[in-house]
LOTI-215700 format. One line per field, with one value per atom (N, C-alpha, C, O): x, y, z; residue number from 0. Coordinates in nm, 2 decimals, padded with zeros to 4 digits. Layout:
N
u = [X; ...]
v = [Y; ...]
w = [Z; ...]
pos = [NUM; ...]
REM end
This chain:
106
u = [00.33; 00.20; 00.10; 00.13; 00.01; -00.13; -00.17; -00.14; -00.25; -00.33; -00.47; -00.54; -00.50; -00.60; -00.55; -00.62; -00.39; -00.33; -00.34; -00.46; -00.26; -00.25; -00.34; -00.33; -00.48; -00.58; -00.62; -00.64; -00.61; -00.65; -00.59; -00.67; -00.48; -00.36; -00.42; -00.46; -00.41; -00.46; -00.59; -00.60; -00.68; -00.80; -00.78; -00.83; -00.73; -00.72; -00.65; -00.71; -00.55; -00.44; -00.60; -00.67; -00.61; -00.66; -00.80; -00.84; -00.85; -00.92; -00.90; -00.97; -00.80; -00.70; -00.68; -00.68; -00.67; -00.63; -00.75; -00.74; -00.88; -01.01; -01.04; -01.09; -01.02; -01.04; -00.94; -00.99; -00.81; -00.76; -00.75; -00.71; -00.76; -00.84; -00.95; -00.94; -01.10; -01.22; -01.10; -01.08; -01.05; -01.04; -00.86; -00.80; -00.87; -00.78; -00.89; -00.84; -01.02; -01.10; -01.16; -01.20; -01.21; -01.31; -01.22; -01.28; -01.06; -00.99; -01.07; -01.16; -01.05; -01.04; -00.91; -00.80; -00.94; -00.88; -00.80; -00.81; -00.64; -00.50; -00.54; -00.51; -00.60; -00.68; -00.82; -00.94; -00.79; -00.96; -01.01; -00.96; -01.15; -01.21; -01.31; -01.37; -01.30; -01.36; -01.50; -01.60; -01.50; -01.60; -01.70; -01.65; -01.85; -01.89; -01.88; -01.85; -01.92; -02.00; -01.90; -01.92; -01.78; -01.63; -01.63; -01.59; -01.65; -01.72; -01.76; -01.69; -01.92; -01.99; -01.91; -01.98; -01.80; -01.72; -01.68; -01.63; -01.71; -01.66; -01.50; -01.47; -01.44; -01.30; -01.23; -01.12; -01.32; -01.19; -01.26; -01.21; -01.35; -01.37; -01.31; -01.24; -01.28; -01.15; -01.01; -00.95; -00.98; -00.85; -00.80; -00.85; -00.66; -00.64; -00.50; -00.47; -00.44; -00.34; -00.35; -00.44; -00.23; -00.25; -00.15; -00.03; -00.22; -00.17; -00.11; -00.19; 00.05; 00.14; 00.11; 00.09; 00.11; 00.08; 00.27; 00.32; 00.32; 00.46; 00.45; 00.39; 00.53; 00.54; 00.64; 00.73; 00.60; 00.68; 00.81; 00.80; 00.88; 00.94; 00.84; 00.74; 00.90; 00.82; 00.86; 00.98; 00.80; 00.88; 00.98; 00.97; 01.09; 01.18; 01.22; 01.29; 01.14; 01.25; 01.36; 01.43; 01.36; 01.54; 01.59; 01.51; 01.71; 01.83; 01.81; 01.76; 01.83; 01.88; 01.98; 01.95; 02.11; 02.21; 02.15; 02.12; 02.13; 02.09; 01.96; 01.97; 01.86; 01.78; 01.84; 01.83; 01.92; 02.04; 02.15; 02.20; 02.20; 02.22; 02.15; 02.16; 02.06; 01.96; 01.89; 01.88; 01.84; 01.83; 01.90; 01.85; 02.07; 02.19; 02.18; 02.13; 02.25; 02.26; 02.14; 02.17; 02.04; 01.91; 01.93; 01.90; 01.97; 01.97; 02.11; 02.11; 02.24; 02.31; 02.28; 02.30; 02.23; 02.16; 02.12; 02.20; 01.99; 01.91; 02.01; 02.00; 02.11; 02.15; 02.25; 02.26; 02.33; 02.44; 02.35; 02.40; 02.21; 02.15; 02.06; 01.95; 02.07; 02.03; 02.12; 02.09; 02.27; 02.38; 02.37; 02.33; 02.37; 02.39; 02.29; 02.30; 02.15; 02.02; 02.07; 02.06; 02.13; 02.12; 02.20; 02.16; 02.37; 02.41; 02.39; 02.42; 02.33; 02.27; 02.18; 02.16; 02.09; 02.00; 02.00; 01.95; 02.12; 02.24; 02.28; 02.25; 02.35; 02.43; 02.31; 02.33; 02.24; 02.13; 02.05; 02.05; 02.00; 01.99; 02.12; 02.12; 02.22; 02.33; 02.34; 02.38; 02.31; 02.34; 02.22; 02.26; 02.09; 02.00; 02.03; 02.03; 02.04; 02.06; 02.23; 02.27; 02.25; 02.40; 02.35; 02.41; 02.23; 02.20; 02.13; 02.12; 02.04; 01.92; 02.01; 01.99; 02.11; 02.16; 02.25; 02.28; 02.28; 02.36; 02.24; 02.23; 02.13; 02.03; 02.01; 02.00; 02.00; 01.97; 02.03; 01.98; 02.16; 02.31; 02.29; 02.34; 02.21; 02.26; 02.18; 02.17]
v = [-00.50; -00.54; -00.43; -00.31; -00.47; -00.34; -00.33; -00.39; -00.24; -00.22; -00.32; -00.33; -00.37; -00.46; -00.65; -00.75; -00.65; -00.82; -00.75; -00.75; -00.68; -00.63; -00.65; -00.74; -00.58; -00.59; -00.73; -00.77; -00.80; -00.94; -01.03; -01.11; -01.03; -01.12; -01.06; -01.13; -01.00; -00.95; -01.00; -01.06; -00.99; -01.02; -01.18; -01.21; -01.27; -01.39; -01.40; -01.42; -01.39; -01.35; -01.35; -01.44; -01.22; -01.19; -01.32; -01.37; -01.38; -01.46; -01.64; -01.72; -01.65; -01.76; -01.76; -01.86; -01.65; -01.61; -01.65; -01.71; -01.58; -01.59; -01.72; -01.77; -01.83; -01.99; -02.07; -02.17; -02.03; -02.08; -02.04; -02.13; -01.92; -01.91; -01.99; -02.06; -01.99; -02.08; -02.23; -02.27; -02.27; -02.42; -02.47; -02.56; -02.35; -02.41; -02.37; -02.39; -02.29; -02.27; -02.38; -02.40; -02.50; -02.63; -02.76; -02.86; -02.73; -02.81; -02.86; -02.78; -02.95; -02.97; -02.89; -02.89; -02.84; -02.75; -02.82; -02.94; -02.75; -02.85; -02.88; -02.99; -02.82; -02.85; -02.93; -02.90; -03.05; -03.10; -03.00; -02.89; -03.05; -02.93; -03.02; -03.12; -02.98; -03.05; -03.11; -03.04; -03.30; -03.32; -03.33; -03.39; -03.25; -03.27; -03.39; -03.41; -03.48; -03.63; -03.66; -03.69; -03.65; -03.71; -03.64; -03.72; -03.54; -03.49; -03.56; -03.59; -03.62; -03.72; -03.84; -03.88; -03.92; -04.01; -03.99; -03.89; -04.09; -04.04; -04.08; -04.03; -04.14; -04.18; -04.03; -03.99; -03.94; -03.83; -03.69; -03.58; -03.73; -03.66; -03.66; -03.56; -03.74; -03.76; -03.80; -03.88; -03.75; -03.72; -03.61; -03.52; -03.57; -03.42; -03.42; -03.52; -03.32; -03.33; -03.24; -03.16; -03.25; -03.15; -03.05; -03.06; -02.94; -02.82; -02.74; -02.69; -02.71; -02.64; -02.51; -02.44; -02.47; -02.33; -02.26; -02.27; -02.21; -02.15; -01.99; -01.91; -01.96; -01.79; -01.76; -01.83; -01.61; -01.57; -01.46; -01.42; -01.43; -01.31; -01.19; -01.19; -01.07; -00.98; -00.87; -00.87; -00.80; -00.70; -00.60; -00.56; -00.59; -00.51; -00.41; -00.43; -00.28; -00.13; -00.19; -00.27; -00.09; -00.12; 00.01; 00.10; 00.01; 00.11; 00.24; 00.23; 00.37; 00.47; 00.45; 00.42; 00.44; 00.42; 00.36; 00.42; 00.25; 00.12; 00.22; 00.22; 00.27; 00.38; 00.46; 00.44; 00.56; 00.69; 00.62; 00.71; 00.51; 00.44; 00.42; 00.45; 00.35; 00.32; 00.43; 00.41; 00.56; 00.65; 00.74; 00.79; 00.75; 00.78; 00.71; 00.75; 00.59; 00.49; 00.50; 00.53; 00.48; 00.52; 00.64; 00.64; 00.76; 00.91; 00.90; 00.95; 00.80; 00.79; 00.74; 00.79; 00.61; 00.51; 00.65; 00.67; 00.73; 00.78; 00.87; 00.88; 00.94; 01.04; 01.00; 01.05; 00.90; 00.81; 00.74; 00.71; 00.72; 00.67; 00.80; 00.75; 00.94; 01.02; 01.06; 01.09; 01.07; 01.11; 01.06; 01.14; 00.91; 00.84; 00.84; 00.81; 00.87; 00.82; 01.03; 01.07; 01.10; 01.23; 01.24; 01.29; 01.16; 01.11; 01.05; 01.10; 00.94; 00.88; 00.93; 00.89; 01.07; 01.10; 01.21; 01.22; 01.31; 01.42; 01.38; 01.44; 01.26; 01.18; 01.15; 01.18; 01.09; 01.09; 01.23; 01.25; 01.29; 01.42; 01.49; 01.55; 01.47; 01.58; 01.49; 01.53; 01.38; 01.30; 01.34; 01.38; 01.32; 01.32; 01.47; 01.47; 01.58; 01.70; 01.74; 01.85; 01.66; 01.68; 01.58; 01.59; 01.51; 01.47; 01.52; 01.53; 01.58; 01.67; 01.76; 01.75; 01.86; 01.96; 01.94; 02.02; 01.81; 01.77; 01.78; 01.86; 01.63; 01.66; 01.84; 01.87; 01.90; 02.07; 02.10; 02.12; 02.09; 02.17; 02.09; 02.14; 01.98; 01.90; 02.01; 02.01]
w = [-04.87; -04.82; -04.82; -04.78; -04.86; -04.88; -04.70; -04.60; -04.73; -04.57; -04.60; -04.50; -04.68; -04.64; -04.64; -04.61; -04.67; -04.62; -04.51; -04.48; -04.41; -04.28; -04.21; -04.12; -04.24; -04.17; -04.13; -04.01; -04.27; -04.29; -04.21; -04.15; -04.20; -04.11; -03.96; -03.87; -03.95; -03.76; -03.73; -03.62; -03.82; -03.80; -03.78; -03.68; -03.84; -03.82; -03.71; -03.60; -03.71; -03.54; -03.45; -03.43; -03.42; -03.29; -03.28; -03.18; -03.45; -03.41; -03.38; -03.33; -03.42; -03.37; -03.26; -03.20; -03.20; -03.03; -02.92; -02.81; -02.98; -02.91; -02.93; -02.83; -03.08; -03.03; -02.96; -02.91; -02.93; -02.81; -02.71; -02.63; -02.66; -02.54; -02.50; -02.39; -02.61; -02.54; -02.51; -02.40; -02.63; -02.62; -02.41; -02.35; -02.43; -02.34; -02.20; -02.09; -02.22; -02.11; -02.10; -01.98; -02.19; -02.16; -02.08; -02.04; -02.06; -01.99; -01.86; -01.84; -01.78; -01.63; -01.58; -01.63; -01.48; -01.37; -01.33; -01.34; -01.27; -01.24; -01.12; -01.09; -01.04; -00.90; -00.89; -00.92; -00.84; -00.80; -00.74; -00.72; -00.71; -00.66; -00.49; -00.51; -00.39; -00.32; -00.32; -00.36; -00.25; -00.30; -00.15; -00.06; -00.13; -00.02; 00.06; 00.18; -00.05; 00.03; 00.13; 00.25; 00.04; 00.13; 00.25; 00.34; 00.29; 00.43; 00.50; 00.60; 00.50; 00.53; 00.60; 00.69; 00.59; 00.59; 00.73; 00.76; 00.82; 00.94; 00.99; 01.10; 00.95; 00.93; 00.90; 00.94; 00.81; 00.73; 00.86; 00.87; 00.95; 01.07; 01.15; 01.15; 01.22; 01.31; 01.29; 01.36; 01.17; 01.11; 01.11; 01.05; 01.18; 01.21; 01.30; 01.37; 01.29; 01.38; 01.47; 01.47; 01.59; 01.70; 01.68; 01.65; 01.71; 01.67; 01.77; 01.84; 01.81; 01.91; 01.95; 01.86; 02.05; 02.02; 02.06; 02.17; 01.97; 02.01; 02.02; 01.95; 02.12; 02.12; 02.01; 01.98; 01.95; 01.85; 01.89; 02.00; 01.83; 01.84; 01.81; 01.74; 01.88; 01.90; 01.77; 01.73; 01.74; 01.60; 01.70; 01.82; 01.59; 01.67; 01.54; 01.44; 01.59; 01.51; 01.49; 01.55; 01.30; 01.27; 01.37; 01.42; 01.39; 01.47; 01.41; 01.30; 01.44; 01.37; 01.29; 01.17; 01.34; 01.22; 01.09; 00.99; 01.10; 01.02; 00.90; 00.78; 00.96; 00.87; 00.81; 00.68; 00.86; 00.81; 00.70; 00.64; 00.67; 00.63; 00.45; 00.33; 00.53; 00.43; 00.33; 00.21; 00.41; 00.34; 00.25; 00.16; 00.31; 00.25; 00.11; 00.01; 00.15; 00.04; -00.09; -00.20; -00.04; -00.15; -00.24; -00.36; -00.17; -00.22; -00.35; -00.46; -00.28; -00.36; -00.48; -00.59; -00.44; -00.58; -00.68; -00.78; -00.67; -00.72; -00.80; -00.92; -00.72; -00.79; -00.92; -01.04; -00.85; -00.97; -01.10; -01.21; -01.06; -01.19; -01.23; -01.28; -01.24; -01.30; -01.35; -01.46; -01.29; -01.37; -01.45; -01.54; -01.51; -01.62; -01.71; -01.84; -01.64; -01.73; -01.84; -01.96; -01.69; -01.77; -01.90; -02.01; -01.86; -02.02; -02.10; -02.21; -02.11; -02.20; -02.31; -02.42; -02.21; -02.27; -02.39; -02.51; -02.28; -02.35; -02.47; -02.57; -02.48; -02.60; -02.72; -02.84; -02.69; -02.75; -02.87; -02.99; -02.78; -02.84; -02.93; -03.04; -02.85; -02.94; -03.07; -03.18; -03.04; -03.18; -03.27; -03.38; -03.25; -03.28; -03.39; -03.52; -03.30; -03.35; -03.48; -03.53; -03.48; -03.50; -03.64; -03.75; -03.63; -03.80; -03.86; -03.98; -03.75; -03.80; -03.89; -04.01; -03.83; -03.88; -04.02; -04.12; -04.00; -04.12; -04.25; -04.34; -04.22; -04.32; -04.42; -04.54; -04.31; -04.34; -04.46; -04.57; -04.43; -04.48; -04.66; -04.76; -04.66; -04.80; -04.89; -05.01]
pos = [0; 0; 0; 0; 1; 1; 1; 1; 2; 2; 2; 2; 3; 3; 3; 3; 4; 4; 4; 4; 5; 5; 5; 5; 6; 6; 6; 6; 7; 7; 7; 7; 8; 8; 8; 8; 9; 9; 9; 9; 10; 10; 10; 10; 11; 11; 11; 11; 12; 12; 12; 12; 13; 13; 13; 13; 14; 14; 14; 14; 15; 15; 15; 15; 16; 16; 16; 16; 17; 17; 17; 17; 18; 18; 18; 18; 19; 19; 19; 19; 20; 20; 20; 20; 21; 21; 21; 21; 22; 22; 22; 22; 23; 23; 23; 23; 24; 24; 24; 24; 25; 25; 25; 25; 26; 26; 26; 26; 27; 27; 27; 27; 28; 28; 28; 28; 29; 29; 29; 29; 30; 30; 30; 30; 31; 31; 31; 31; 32; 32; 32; 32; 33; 33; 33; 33; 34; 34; 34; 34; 35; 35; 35; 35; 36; 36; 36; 36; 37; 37; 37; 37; 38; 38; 38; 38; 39; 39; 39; 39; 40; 40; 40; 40; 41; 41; 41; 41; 42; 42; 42; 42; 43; 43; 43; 43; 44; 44; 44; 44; 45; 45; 45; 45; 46; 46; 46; 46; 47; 47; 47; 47; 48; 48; 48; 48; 49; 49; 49; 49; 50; 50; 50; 50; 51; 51; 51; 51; 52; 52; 52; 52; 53; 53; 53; 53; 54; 54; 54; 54; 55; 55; 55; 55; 56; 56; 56; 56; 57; 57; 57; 57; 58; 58; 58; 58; 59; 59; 59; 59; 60; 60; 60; 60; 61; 61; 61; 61; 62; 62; 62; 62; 63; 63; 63; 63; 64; 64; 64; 64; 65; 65; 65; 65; 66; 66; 66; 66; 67; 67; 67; 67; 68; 68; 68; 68; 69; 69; 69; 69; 70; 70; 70; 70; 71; 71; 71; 71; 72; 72; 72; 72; 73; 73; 73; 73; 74; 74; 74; 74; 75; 75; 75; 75; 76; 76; 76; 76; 77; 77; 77; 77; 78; 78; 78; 78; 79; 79; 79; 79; 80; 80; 80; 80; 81; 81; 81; 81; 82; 82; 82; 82; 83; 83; 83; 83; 84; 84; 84; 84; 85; 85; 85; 85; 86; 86; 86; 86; 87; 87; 87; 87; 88; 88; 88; 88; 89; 89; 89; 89; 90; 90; 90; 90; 91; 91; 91; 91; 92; 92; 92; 92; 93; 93; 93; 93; 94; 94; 94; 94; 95; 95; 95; 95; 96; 96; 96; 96; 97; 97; 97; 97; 98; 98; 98; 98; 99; 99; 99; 99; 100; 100; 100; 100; 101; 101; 101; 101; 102; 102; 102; 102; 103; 103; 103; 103; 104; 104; 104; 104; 105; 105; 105; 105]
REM end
């Protein structure tokens, strides 16, 4: 493929993209939208329920332990996934390098 099909193909792409966009923007909305007049109606005025008032629970601090805990455990997470992210990365490179060096040698 030349660099001017390339161009060409994108260009239609991204404009294919901008006519469905407009065309899925001229839809009706999945939501009606409210209508005032229906306001006006005096039936949908005194329509309404009665509303309880209940007490809530109050916020309650987590415990020390339960934080020390939490923070432990986190520090663990962190460090077991740098171990791995650190091999993965190690392995990566020594390989990387280990072809490089091969290429050289031909």
């Amino acid at each position: 493929m030349s660099l001017n099909e390339v161009t060409t193909a994108a260009a239609w792409i991204a404009g294919l993209a901008i006519v469905a966009l407009i065309a899925a923007g001229w839809r009706k909305p999945a939501r009606a939208t409210a209508d005032p007049a229906r306001a006006l109606l005096r039936r949908r005025r005194l329509a309404g329920e009665e509303v309880e008032d209940t007490g809530l629970e109050l916020y309650r601090r987590t415990s020390w332990p339960r934080r020390i805990r939490a923070v432990l455990g986190t520090g663990f997470l962190a460090v077991v996934t740098g171990m791995a992210l650190a091999t993965i990365i190690g392995i990566g490179v020594a390989a990387a390098v280990i072809t490089i060096t091969g290429l050289l040698k031909q």
